[in-house]
C-alpha positions in Angstrom: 100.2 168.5 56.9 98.6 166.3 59.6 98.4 162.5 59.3 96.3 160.6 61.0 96.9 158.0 63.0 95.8 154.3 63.4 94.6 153.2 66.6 95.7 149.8 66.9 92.7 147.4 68.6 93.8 144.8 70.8 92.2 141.5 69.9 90.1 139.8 72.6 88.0 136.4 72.4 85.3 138.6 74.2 83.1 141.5 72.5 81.6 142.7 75.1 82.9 146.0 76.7 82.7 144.7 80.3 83.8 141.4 79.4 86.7 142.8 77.5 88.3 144.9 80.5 87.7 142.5 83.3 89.3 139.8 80.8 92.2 141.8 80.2 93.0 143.1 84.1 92.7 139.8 84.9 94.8 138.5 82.0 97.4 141.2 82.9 97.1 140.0 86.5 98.3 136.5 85.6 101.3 137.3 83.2 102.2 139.4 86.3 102.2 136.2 88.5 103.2 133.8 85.7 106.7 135.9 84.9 107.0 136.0 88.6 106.9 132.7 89.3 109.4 132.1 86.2 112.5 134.3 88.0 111.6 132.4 91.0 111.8 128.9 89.3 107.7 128.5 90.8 107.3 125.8 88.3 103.9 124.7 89.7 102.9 128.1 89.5 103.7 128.5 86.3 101.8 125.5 85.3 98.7 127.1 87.1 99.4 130.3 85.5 99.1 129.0 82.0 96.1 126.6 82.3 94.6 130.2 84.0 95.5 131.7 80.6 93.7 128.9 78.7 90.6 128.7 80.7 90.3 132.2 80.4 89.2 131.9 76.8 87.6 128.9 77.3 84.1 130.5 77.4 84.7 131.9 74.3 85.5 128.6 72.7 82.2 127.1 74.4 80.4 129.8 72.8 81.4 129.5 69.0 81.4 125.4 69.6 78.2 125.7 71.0 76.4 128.1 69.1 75.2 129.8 72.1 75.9 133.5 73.7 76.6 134.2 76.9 75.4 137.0 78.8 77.8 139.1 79.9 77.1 138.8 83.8 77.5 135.6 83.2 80.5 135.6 81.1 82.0 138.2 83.7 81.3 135.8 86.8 83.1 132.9 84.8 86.7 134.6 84.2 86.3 135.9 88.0 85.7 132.7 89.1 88.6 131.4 87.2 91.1 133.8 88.3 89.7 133.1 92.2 90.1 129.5 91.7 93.3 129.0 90.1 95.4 132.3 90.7 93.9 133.6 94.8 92.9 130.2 95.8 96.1 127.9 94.8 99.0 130.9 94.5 97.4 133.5 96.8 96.7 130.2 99.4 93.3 131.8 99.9 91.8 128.2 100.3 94.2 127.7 103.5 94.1 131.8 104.8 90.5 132.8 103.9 87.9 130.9 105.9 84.7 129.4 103.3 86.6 130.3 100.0 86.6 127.1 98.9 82.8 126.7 99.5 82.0 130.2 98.5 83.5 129.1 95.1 81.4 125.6 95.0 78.2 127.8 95.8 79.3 129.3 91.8 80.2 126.0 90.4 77.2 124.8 91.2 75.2 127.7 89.5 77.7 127.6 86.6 77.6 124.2 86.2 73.3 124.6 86.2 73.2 127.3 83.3 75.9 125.1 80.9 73.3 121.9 81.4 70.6 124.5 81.2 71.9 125.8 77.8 72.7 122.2 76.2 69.3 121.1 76.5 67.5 124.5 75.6 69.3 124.2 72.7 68.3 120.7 72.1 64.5 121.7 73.3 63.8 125.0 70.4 65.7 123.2 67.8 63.0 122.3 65.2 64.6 119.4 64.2 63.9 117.5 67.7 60.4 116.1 68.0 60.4 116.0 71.6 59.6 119.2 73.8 60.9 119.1 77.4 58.6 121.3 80.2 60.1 123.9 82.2 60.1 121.5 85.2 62.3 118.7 83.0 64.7 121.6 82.1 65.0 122.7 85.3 65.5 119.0 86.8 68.3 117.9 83.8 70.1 121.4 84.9 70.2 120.6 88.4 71.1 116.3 87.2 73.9 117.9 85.2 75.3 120.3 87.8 74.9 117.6 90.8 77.2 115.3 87.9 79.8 117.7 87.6 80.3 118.7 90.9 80.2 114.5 92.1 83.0 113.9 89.2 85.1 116.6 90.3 85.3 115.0 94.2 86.5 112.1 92.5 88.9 113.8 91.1 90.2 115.4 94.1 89.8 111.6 95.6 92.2 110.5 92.6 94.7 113.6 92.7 94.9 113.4 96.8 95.1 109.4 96.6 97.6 108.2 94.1 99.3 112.0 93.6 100.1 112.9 97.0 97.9 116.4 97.0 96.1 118.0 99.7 92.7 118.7 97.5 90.0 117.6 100.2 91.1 120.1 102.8 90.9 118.4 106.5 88.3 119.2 108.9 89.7 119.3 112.5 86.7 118.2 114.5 85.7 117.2 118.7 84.3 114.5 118.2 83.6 111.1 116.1 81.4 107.8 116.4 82.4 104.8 114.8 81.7 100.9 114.8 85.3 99.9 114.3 86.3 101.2 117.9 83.7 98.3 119.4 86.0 95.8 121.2 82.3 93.3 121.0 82.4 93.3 117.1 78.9 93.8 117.5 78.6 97.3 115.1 77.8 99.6 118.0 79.1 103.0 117.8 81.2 104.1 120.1 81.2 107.4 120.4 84.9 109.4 121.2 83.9 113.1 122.7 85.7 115.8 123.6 89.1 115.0 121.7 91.7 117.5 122.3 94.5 116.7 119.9 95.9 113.7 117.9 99.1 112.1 118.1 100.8 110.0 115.8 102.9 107.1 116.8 105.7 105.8 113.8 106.5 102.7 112.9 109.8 103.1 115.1 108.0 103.5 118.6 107.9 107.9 118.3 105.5 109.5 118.9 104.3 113.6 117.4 101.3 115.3 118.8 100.1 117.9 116.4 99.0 120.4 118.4 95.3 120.7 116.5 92.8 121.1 118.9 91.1 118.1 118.1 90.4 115.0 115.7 91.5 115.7 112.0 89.2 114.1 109.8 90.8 113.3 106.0 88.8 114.3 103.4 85.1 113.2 104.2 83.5 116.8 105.7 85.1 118.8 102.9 83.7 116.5 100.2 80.3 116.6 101.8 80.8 120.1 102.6 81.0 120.7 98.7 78.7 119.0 97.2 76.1 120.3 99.8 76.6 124.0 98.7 76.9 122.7 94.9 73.5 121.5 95.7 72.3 124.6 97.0 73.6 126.5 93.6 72.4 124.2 91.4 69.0 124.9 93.2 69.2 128.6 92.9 69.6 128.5 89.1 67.3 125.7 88.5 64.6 127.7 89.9 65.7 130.9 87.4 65.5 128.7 84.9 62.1 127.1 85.0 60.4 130.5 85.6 62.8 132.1 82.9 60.8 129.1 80.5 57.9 129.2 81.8 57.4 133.1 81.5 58.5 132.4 78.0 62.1 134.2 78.5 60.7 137.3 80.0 62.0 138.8 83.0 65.7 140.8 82.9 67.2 139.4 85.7 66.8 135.7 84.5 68.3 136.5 81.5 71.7 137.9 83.1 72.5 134.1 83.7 70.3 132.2 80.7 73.0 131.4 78.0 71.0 132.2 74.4 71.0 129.6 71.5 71.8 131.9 68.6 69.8 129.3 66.5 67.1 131.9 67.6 68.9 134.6 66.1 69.4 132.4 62.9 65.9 131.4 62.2 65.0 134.8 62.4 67.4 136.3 60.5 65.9 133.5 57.9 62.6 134.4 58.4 62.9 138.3 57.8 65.0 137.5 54.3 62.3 135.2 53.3 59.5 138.0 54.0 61.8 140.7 52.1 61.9 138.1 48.9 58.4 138.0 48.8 58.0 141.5 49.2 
């Protein structure tokens, strides 16, 4: 007699098939480096291990909080950018060893950012409820407000972390050459310009002196922020414009969709509308 057997599912915030495996690779990935970085006593790590475990199903949480579905592209580039952020770019060091990760992953954060402020006022803007309708150009502007806002409040918060924590979050620029009004002997605020700077040394409080060998001036903070919010900019451009012509064309268009968060109050009125027809019938 043969019995069958029950395949046991495993349970995942995520329903979608893609989703699901490049949620659990990755989620495998991390318990890998987490369990590491316990025998090794990595406590830091293992901090950034679990909150990489939490914001995995983050996006799931937005979802059912939100009422709103993802796409799976889009869910798919969220928990990749995640696991690039927290797990290659802070354990891996791949801010420090690969040049323009850092900005490669505020180029997403700025699209990211666009599509979340995107979705919150779509779903203010079909909800019947609302008497005010926003056009496509409003949408597109609040998207690009709300992504510009997130990525200006998270420079603060590198500001804050690298100012009264002691961290290293605005990466240094080592640059040749600077112009400032506080090297005018006159007082008179005219920049003085510095060229051609080779290295920097640093004289302590006890008369030594270190030269650090960097090939020029290191500046503290400044390009790095700039750096950043620039290519958030540029992101939060790129998804603005998907989004106005993905309203204006009345959601049409399959590529726009990929990225467009759906309100599921869509789904909902619907669903309303065909029962009421049945009744009737």
């Amino acid at each position: 007699m043969k019995t069958k057997g029950k395949v046991r599912q495993i349970k995942t915030p995520y329903k979608n098939k893609a989703t699901v495996i490049v949620y659990l690779v990755l989620r495998a990935l991390i318990i890998f480096a987490l369990v590491r970085a316990v025998l090794l006593g990595n406590y830091e790590s293992v901090f950034l291990c679990v909150l990489s475990l939490v914001l995995l199903i983050m996006p799931s949480i937005l979802q059912r909080r939100l009422d709103i579905t993802l796409p799976s592209t889009m869910e798919v580039i969220i928990l990749l950018f995640i696991f690039a952020a927290e797990i290659l770019g802070e354990l891996a060091s791949f801010y420090v060893r690969v040049p323009n990760w850092d900005t490669m992953l505020h180029t997403v954060n700025g699209f990211l950012c666009a599509a979340i402020g995107f979705a919150l006022v779509d779903m203010v803007n079909r909800n019947e409820r609302f008497s005010f309708k926003l056009s496509p150009v409003y949408l597109a502007l609040v998207a690009f407000c709300f992504s510009m806002t997130v990525g200006v409040l998270w420079e603060f918060f590198e500001f804050a972390a690298d100012r009264f924590i002691g961290l290293d979050m605005q990466k240094d620029t080592v640059i040749k050459a600077i112009g400032s009004v506080s090297l005018d002997p006159s007082m008179s605020n005219k920049v003085i310009h510095v060229r051609d700077i080779s290295d920097v040394i640093i004289v302590h409080s006890d008369g030594s002196a270190q030269a650090l060998g960097l090939g020029g001036y290191l500046d503290i903070g400044l390009y790095d922020t700039m750096k950043d919010l620039f290519v958030n900019f540029i992101g939060a451009v790129v998804f603005s414009f998907i989004g106005y012509f993905y309203v204006k064309h009345q959601g049409k268009g399959k590529f726009a969709s990929s990225f467009i968060p759906r309100v599921n109050m869509e789904d909902e009125a619907e669903g309303e509308r065909t029962q009421q027809e049945e009744q009737i019938r």
